[in-house]
C-alpha positions in Angstrom: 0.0 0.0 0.0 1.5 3.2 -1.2 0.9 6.2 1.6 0.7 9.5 0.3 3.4 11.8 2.1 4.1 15.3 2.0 6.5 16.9 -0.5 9.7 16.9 1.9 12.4 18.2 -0.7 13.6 21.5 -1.0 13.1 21.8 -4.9 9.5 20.2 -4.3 8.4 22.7 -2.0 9.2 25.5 -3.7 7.1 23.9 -6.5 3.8 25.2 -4.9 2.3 28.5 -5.7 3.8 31.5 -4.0 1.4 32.9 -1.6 3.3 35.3 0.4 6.9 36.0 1.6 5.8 38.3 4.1 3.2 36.7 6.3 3.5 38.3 9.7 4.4 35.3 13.2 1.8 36.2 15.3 2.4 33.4 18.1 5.3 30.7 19.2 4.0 28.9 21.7 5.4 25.2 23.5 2.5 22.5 23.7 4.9 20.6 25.7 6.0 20.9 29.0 10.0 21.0 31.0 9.1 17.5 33.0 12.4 17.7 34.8 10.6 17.4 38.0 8.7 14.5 37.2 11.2 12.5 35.6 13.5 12.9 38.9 10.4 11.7 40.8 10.7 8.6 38.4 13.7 7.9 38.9 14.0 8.6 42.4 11.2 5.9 42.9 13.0 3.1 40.4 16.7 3.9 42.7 14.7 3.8 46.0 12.8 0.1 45.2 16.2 -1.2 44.1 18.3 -0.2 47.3 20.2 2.4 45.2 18.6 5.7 46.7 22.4 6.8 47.2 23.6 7.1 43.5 22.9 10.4 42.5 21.9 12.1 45.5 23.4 15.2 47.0 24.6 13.9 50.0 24.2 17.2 52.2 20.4 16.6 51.4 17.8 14.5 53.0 16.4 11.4 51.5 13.1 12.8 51.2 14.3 15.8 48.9 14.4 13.5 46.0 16.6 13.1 43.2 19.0 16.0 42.0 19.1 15.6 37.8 22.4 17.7 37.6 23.6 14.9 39.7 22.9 12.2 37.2 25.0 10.7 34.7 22.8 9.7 32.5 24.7 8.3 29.9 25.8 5.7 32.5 22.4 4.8 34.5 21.5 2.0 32.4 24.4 0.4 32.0 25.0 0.9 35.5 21.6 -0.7 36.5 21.6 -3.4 34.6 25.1 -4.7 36.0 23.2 -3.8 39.8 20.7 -6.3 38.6 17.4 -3.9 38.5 14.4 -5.6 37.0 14.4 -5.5 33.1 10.9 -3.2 33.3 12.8 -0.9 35.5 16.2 -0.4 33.1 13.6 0.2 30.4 12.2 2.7 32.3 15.3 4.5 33.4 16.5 4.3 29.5 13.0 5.8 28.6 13.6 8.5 31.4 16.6 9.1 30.4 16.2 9.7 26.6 13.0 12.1 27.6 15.5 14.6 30.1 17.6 14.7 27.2 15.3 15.8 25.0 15.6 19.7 24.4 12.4 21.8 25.6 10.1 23.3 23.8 10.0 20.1 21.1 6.4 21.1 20.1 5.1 24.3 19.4 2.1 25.6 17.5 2.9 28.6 15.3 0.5 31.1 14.4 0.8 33.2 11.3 -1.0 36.5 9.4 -1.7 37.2 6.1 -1.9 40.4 4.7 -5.4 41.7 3.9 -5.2 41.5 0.3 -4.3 37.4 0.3 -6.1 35.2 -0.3 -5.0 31.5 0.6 -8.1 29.1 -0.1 -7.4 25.7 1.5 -9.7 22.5 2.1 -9.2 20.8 5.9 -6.4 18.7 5.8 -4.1 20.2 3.6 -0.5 21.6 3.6 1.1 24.2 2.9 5.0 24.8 2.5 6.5 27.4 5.3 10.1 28.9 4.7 12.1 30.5 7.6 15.9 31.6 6.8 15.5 30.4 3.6 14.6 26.5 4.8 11.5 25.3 3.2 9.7 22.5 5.1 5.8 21.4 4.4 3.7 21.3 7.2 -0.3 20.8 7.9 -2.4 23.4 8.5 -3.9 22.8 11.8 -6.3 26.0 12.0 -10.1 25.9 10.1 -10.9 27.5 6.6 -12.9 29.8 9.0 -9.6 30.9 11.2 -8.6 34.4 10.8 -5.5 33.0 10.8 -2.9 30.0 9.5 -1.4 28.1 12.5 1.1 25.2 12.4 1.8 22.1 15.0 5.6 21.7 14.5 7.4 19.5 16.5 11.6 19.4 16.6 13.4 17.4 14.6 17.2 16.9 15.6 19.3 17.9 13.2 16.1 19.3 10.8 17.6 22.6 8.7 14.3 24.0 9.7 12.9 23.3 13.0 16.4 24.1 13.9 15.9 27.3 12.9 12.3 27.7 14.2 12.9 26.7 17.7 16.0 28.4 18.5 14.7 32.0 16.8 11.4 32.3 16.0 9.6 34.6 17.2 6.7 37.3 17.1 7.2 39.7 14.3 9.2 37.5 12.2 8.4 37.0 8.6 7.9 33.4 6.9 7.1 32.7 3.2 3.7 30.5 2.5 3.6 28.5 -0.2 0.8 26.6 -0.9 -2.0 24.6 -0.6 -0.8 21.0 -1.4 -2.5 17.5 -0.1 -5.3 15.2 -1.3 -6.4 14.3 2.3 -9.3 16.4 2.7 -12.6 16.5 4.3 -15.5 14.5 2.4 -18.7 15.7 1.2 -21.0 15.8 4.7 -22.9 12.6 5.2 -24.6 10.7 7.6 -21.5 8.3 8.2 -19.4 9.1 11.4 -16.1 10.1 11.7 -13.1 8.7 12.7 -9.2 10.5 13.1 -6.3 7.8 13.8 -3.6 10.1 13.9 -0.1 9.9 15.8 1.9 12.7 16.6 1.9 15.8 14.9 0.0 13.9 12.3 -3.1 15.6 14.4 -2.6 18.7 12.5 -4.7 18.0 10.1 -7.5 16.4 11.8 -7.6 19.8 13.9 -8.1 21.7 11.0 -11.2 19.3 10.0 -12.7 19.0 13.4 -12.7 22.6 14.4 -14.0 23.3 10.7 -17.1 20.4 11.2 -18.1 22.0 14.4 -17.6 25.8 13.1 -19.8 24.9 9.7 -22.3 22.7 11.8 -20.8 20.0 9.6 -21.9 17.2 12.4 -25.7 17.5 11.6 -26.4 15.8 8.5 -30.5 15.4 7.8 -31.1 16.2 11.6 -28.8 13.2 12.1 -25.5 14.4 14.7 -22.4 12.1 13.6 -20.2 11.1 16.1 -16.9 12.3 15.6 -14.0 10.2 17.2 -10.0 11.4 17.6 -7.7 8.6 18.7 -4.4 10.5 19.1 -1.0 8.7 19.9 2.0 9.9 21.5 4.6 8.7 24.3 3.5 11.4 26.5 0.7 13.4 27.5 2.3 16.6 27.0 2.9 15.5 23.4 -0.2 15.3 22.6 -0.5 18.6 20.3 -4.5 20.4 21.0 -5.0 18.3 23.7 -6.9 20.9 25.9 -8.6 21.8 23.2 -9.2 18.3 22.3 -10.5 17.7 25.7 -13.0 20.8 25.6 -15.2 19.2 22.8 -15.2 16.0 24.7 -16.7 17.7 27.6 -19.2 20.3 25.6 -19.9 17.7 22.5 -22.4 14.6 23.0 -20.4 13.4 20.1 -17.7 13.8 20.1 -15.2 11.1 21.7 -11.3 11.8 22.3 -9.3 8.7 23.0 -5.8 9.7 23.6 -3.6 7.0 23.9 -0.1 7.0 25.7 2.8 4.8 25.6 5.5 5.9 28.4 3.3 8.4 30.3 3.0 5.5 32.9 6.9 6.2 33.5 6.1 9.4 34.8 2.6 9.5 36.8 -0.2 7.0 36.9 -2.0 7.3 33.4 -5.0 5.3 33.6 -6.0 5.7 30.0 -5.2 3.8 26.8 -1.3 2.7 26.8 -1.9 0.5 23.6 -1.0 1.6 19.5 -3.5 3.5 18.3 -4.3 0.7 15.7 -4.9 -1.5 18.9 -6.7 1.0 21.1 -9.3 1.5 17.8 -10.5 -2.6 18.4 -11.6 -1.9 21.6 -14.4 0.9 20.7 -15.3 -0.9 17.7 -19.2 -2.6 18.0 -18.9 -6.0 19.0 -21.6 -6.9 17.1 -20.2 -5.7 13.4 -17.1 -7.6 14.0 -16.0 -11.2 14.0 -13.1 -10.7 16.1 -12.5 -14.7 15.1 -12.0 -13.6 11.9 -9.5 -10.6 12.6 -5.8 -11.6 11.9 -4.3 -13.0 15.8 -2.5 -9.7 16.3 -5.4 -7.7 16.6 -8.2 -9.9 17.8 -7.1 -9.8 21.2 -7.5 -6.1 21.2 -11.1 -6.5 19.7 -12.3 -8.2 22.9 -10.4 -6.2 25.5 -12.4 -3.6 27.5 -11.5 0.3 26.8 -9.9 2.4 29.0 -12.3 5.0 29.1 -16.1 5.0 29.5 -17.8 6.5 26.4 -21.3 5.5 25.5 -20.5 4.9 21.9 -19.3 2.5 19.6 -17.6 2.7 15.6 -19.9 0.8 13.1 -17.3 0.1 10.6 -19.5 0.2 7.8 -20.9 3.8 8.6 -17.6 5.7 9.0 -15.1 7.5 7.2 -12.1 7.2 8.6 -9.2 9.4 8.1 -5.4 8.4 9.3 -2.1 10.8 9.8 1.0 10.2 11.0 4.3 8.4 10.5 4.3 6.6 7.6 4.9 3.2 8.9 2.4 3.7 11.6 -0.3 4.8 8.9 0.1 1.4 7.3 -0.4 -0.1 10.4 -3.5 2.2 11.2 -5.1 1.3 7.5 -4.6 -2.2 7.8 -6.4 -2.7 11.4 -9.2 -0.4 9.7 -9.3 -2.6 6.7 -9.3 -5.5 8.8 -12.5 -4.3 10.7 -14.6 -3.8 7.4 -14.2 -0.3 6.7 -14.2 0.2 3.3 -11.4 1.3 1.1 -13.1 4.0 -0.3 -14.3 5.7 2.9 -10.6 5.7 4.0 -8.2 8.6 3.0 -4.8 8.7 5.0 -1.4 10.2 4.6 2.3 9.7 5.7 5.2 11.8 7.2 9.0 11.0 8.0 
């Protein structure tokens, strides 16, 4: 199966129409949080259960000060653990811990930008346009509705990227970006009865915020006096990656039909996540009806998901024969998410998805 990705050269990009080189940044803000606190927590716990509360902390302070991170060499705790005989779920953890204190902060930020009056930039939900900063071009989803006054963009680091580089170490308010664009088949369908259903990972959410806010704003969720249900499952390692999540969270709590299954797979390392820990192509079984699928006739890696009880209580379940279903993401996780659709009896032609990285 061939995934439609975004146009990620630099000659590529500056294919697409010109738009403007002079649309105004109008906010650079971190979705993310700085979790050092909470990952010393973590690790303080894993030391203390193992006998090794003494490694890394400052000796002039009491035990029940916790953990000092400056104190850590972190480059060594998981050798050093695993030779000190810690249980293999807690050197996974501490490697996991490790890699997320490493990681530089903010490493998502949504990015909002102004056109000048006179532009016009005409673009269906879920498409992409091309955004260049000190002269990097990079393609990204617009995450903002037809019907926002202005463009914003969910970017999230990449290390080493030309441009995220760029964005995240100088960006800011009253700098100008050139848009080029739109670009993208993945767009919202023609209303209809049929629900909806986003499987997205990452910053592949992008463009499923662009559609969702744009199907509430145009009262696209009444059809024929018929109110579709409109499902999200979003997938990250942690909660704080989870781009729109407040926002995501706000529908759930204001809109009967709408249902936001976020779905975590390290957040556990940190605090005690009692959502969905699960792929999101796993997580999706579980809120499928029971009675449109044979889950005997699912392949074995996904029928035990099909009979396993969600972790959240929503009074709804996905008909796969009445949805369409839209997926976004990482590539290889897209292929994933299609199959398990696929495998469900969702139709190939109510299914429109497209790949990243």
């Amino acid at each position: 199966m061939d995934v439609p990705e975004h146009l990620g050269h630099h000659e590529a990009a500056e294919e697409l129409p010109l738009v403007t080189e002079s649309a105004v940044v109008t906010a650079v803000e971190a979705m993310d949080r700085n979790r050092t606190a909470d990952i010393e927590n973590a690790v303080g716990r894993i030391l203390d259960r193992n006998d090794a509360s003494d490694w890394y902390r400052d000796p002039g302070r009491g035990a029940d000060e916790g953990l000092r991170s400056e104190r850590v060499d972190w480059d060594d705790l998981v050798g050093r653990a695993t030779d000190a005989g810690f249980p293999d779920d807690d050197v996974d953890a501490l490697a996991d811990l490790a890699v997320r204190f490493q990681r530089p902060y903010p490493s998502l930020l949504r990015v909002r930008v102004r056109l000048d009056d006179d532009v016009d930039l005409s673009f269906a939900p879920g498409q992409y346009a091309t955004v260049t900063f000190d002269g990097h071009p990079r393609p990204y989803s617009i995450a903002s509705s037809p019907t926002a006054d202005e463009l914003e963009f969910c970017i999230r680091r990449v290390p080493g990227g030309r441009l995220t580089t760029d964005i995240f170490q100088y960006l800011d308010v009253g700098d100008e970006v050139t848009i080029r664009g739109p670009n993208g088949e993945m767009v919202l369908g023609a209303p209809s009865t049929r629900d909806l259903v986003f499987l997205a990972t990452g910053t592949g959410v992008a463009p499923f915020a662009s559609m969702i806010d744009y199907v509430y704003a145009t009262d696209r969720h009444v059809v024929d006096g018929h109110e579709r249900d409109v499902w999200l499952f979003l997938g990250a390692a942690y909660e704080d990656d989870l781009a729109y999540r407040e926002a995501f969270r706000d529908y759930d709590r204001e809109r009967d039909g709408f249902h936001f299954v976020p779905t975590l797979t390290r957040e556990r390392r940190l605090t005690d996540w009692r959502g969905e820990t699960e792929y999101v192509q796993r997580v999706l079984l579980k809120y499928v009806d029971d009675d449109a699928v044979d889950a005997s006739a699912l392949p074995a890696r996904l029928a035990a998901y099909a009979s396993a009880d969600p972790a959240f209580d929503v009074d709804a379940r996905i008909d796969p024969g009445n949805v369409d279903v839209y997926a976004c993401g990482i590539t290889a996780m897209v292929d994933q998410l299609v199959d398990a659709t696929r495998a469900v009896g969702v139709p190939a032609e109510r299914t429109q998805f497209e790949g990243f990285g």
